[in-house]
C-alpha positions in Angstrom: -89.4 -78.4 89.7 -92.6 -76.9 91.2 -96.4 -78.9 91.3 -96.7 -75.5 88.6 -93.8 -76.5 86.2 -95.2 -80.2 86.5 -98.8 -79.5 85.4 -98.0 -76.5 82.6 -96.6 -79.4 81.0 -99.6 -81.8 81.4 -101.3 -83.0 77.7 -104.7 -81.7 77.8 -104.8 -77.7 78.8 -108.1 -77.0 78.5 -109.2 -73.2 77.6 -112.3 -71.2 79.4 -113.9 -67.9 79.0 -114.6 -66.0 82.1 -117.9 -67.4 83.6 -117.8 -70.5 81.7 -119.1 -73.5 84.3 -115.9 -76.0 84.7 -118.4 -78.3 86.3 -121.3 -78.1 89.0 -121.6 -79.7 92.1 -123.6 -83.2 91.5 -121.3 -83.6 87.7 -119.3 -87.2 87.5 -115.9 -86.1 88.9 -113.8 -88.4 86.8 -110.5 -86.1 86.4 -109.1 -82.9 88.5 -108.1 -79.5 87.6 -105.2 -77.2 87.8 -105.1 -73.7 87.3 -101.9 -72.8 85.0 -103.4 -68.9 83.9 -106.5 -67.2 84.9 -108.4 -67.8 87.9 -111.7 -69.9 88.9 -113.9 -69.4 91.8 -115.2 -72.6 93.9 -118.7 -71.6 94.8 -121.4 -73.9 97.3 -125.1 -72.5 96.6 -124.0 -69.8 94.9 -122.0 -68.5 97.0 -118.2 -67.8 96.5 -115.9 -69.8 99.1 -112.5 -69.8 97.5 -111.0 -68.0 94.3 -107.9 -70.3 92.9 -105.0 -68.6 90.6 -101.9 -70.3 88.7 -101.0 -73.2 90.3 -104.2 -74.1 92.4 -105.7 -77.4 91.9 -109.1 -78.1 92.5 -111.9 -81.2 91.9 -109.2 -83.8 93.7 -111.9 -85.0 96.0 -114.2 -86.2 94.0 -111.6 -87.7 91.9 -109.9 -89.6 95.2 -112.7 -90.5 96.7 -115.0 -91.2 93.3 -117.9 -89.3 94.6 -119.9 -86.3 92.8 -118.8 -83.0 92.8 -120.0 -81.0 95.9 -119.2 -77.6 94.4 -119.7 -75.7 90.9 -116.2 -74.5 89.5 -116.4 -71.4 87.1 -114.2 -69.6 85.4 -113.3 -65.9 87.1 -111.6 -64.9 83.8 -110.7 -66.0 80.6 -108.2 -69.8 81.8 -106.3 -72.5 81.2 -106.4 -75.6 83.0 -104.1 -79.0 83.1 -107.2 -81.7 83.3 -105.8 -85.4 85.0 -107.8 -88.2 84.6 -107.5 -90.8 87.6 -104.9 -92.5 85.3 -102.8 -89.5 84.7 -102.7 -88.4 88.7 -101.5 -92.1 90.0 -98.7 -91.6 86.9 -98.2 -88.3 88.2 -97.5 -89.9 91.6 -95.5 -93.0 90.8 -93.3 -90.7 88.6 -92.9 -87.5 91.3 -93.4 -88.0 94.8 -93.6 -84.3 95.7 -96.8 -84.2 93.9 -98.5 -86.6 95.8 -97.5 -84.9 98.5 -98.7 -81.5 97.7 -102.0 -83.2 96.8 -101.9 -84.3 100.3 -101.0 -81.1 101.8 -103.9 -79.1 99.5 -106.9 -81.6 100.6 -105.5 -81.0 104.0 -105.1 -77.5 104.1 -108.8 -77.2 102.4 -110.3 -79.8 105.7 -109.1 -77.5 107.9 -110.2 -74.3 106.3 -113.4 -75.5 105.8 -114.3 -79.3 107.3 -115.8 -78.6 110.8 -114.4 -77.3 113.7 
């Protein structure tokens, strides 16, 4: 079963119109997101540094490391989105394995692309 399969199953899919702000960087980051239609756009100071389709999950830091959000999220079209609560991920976790690891591997993947150098 794919991290996709997992999370189009999730409880509370969450519907947004194209533009609508998922949250903005200095929002309470008390639950992550994961893209299962559509596609949002991760901008810092406006400016666009990522654009996440079905399957992409996003807002895991500040729900790891219980800091604000240090990005706006907004929706690139009309999407749907699994929202986790802190309580739902470490379920998530305890119950499949693979996921944390691919929560692992995306916060990785997104230090490299974009921590320093």
């Amino acid at each position: 079963m794919t991290t996709l399969d997992i999370l189009r199953r999730e409880p509370d899919i969450r519907n947004y119109r194209q533009g609508d702000f998922i949250f903005k960087e200095g929002d309470l980051a008390d639950c992550m997101f994961a893209v299962v239609e559509g596609s949002v756009e991760i901008r810092i100071h406006d400016a666009s540094i990522e654009t996440l389709t079905a399957g992409a999950v996003f807002g895991e830091m500040g729900l790891i490391d219980d800091q604000p959000r240090s990005a706006d999220a907004v929706a690139a079209t009309d999407c749907s989105l699994a929202v986790i609560s802190e309580k739902r991920f470490l379920r998530l976790v305890e119950m499949t394995p693979q996921f944390a690891l691919q929560m692992m591997r995306v916060i990785t993947h997104r230090l490299r692309r974009h921590g320093p150098h």
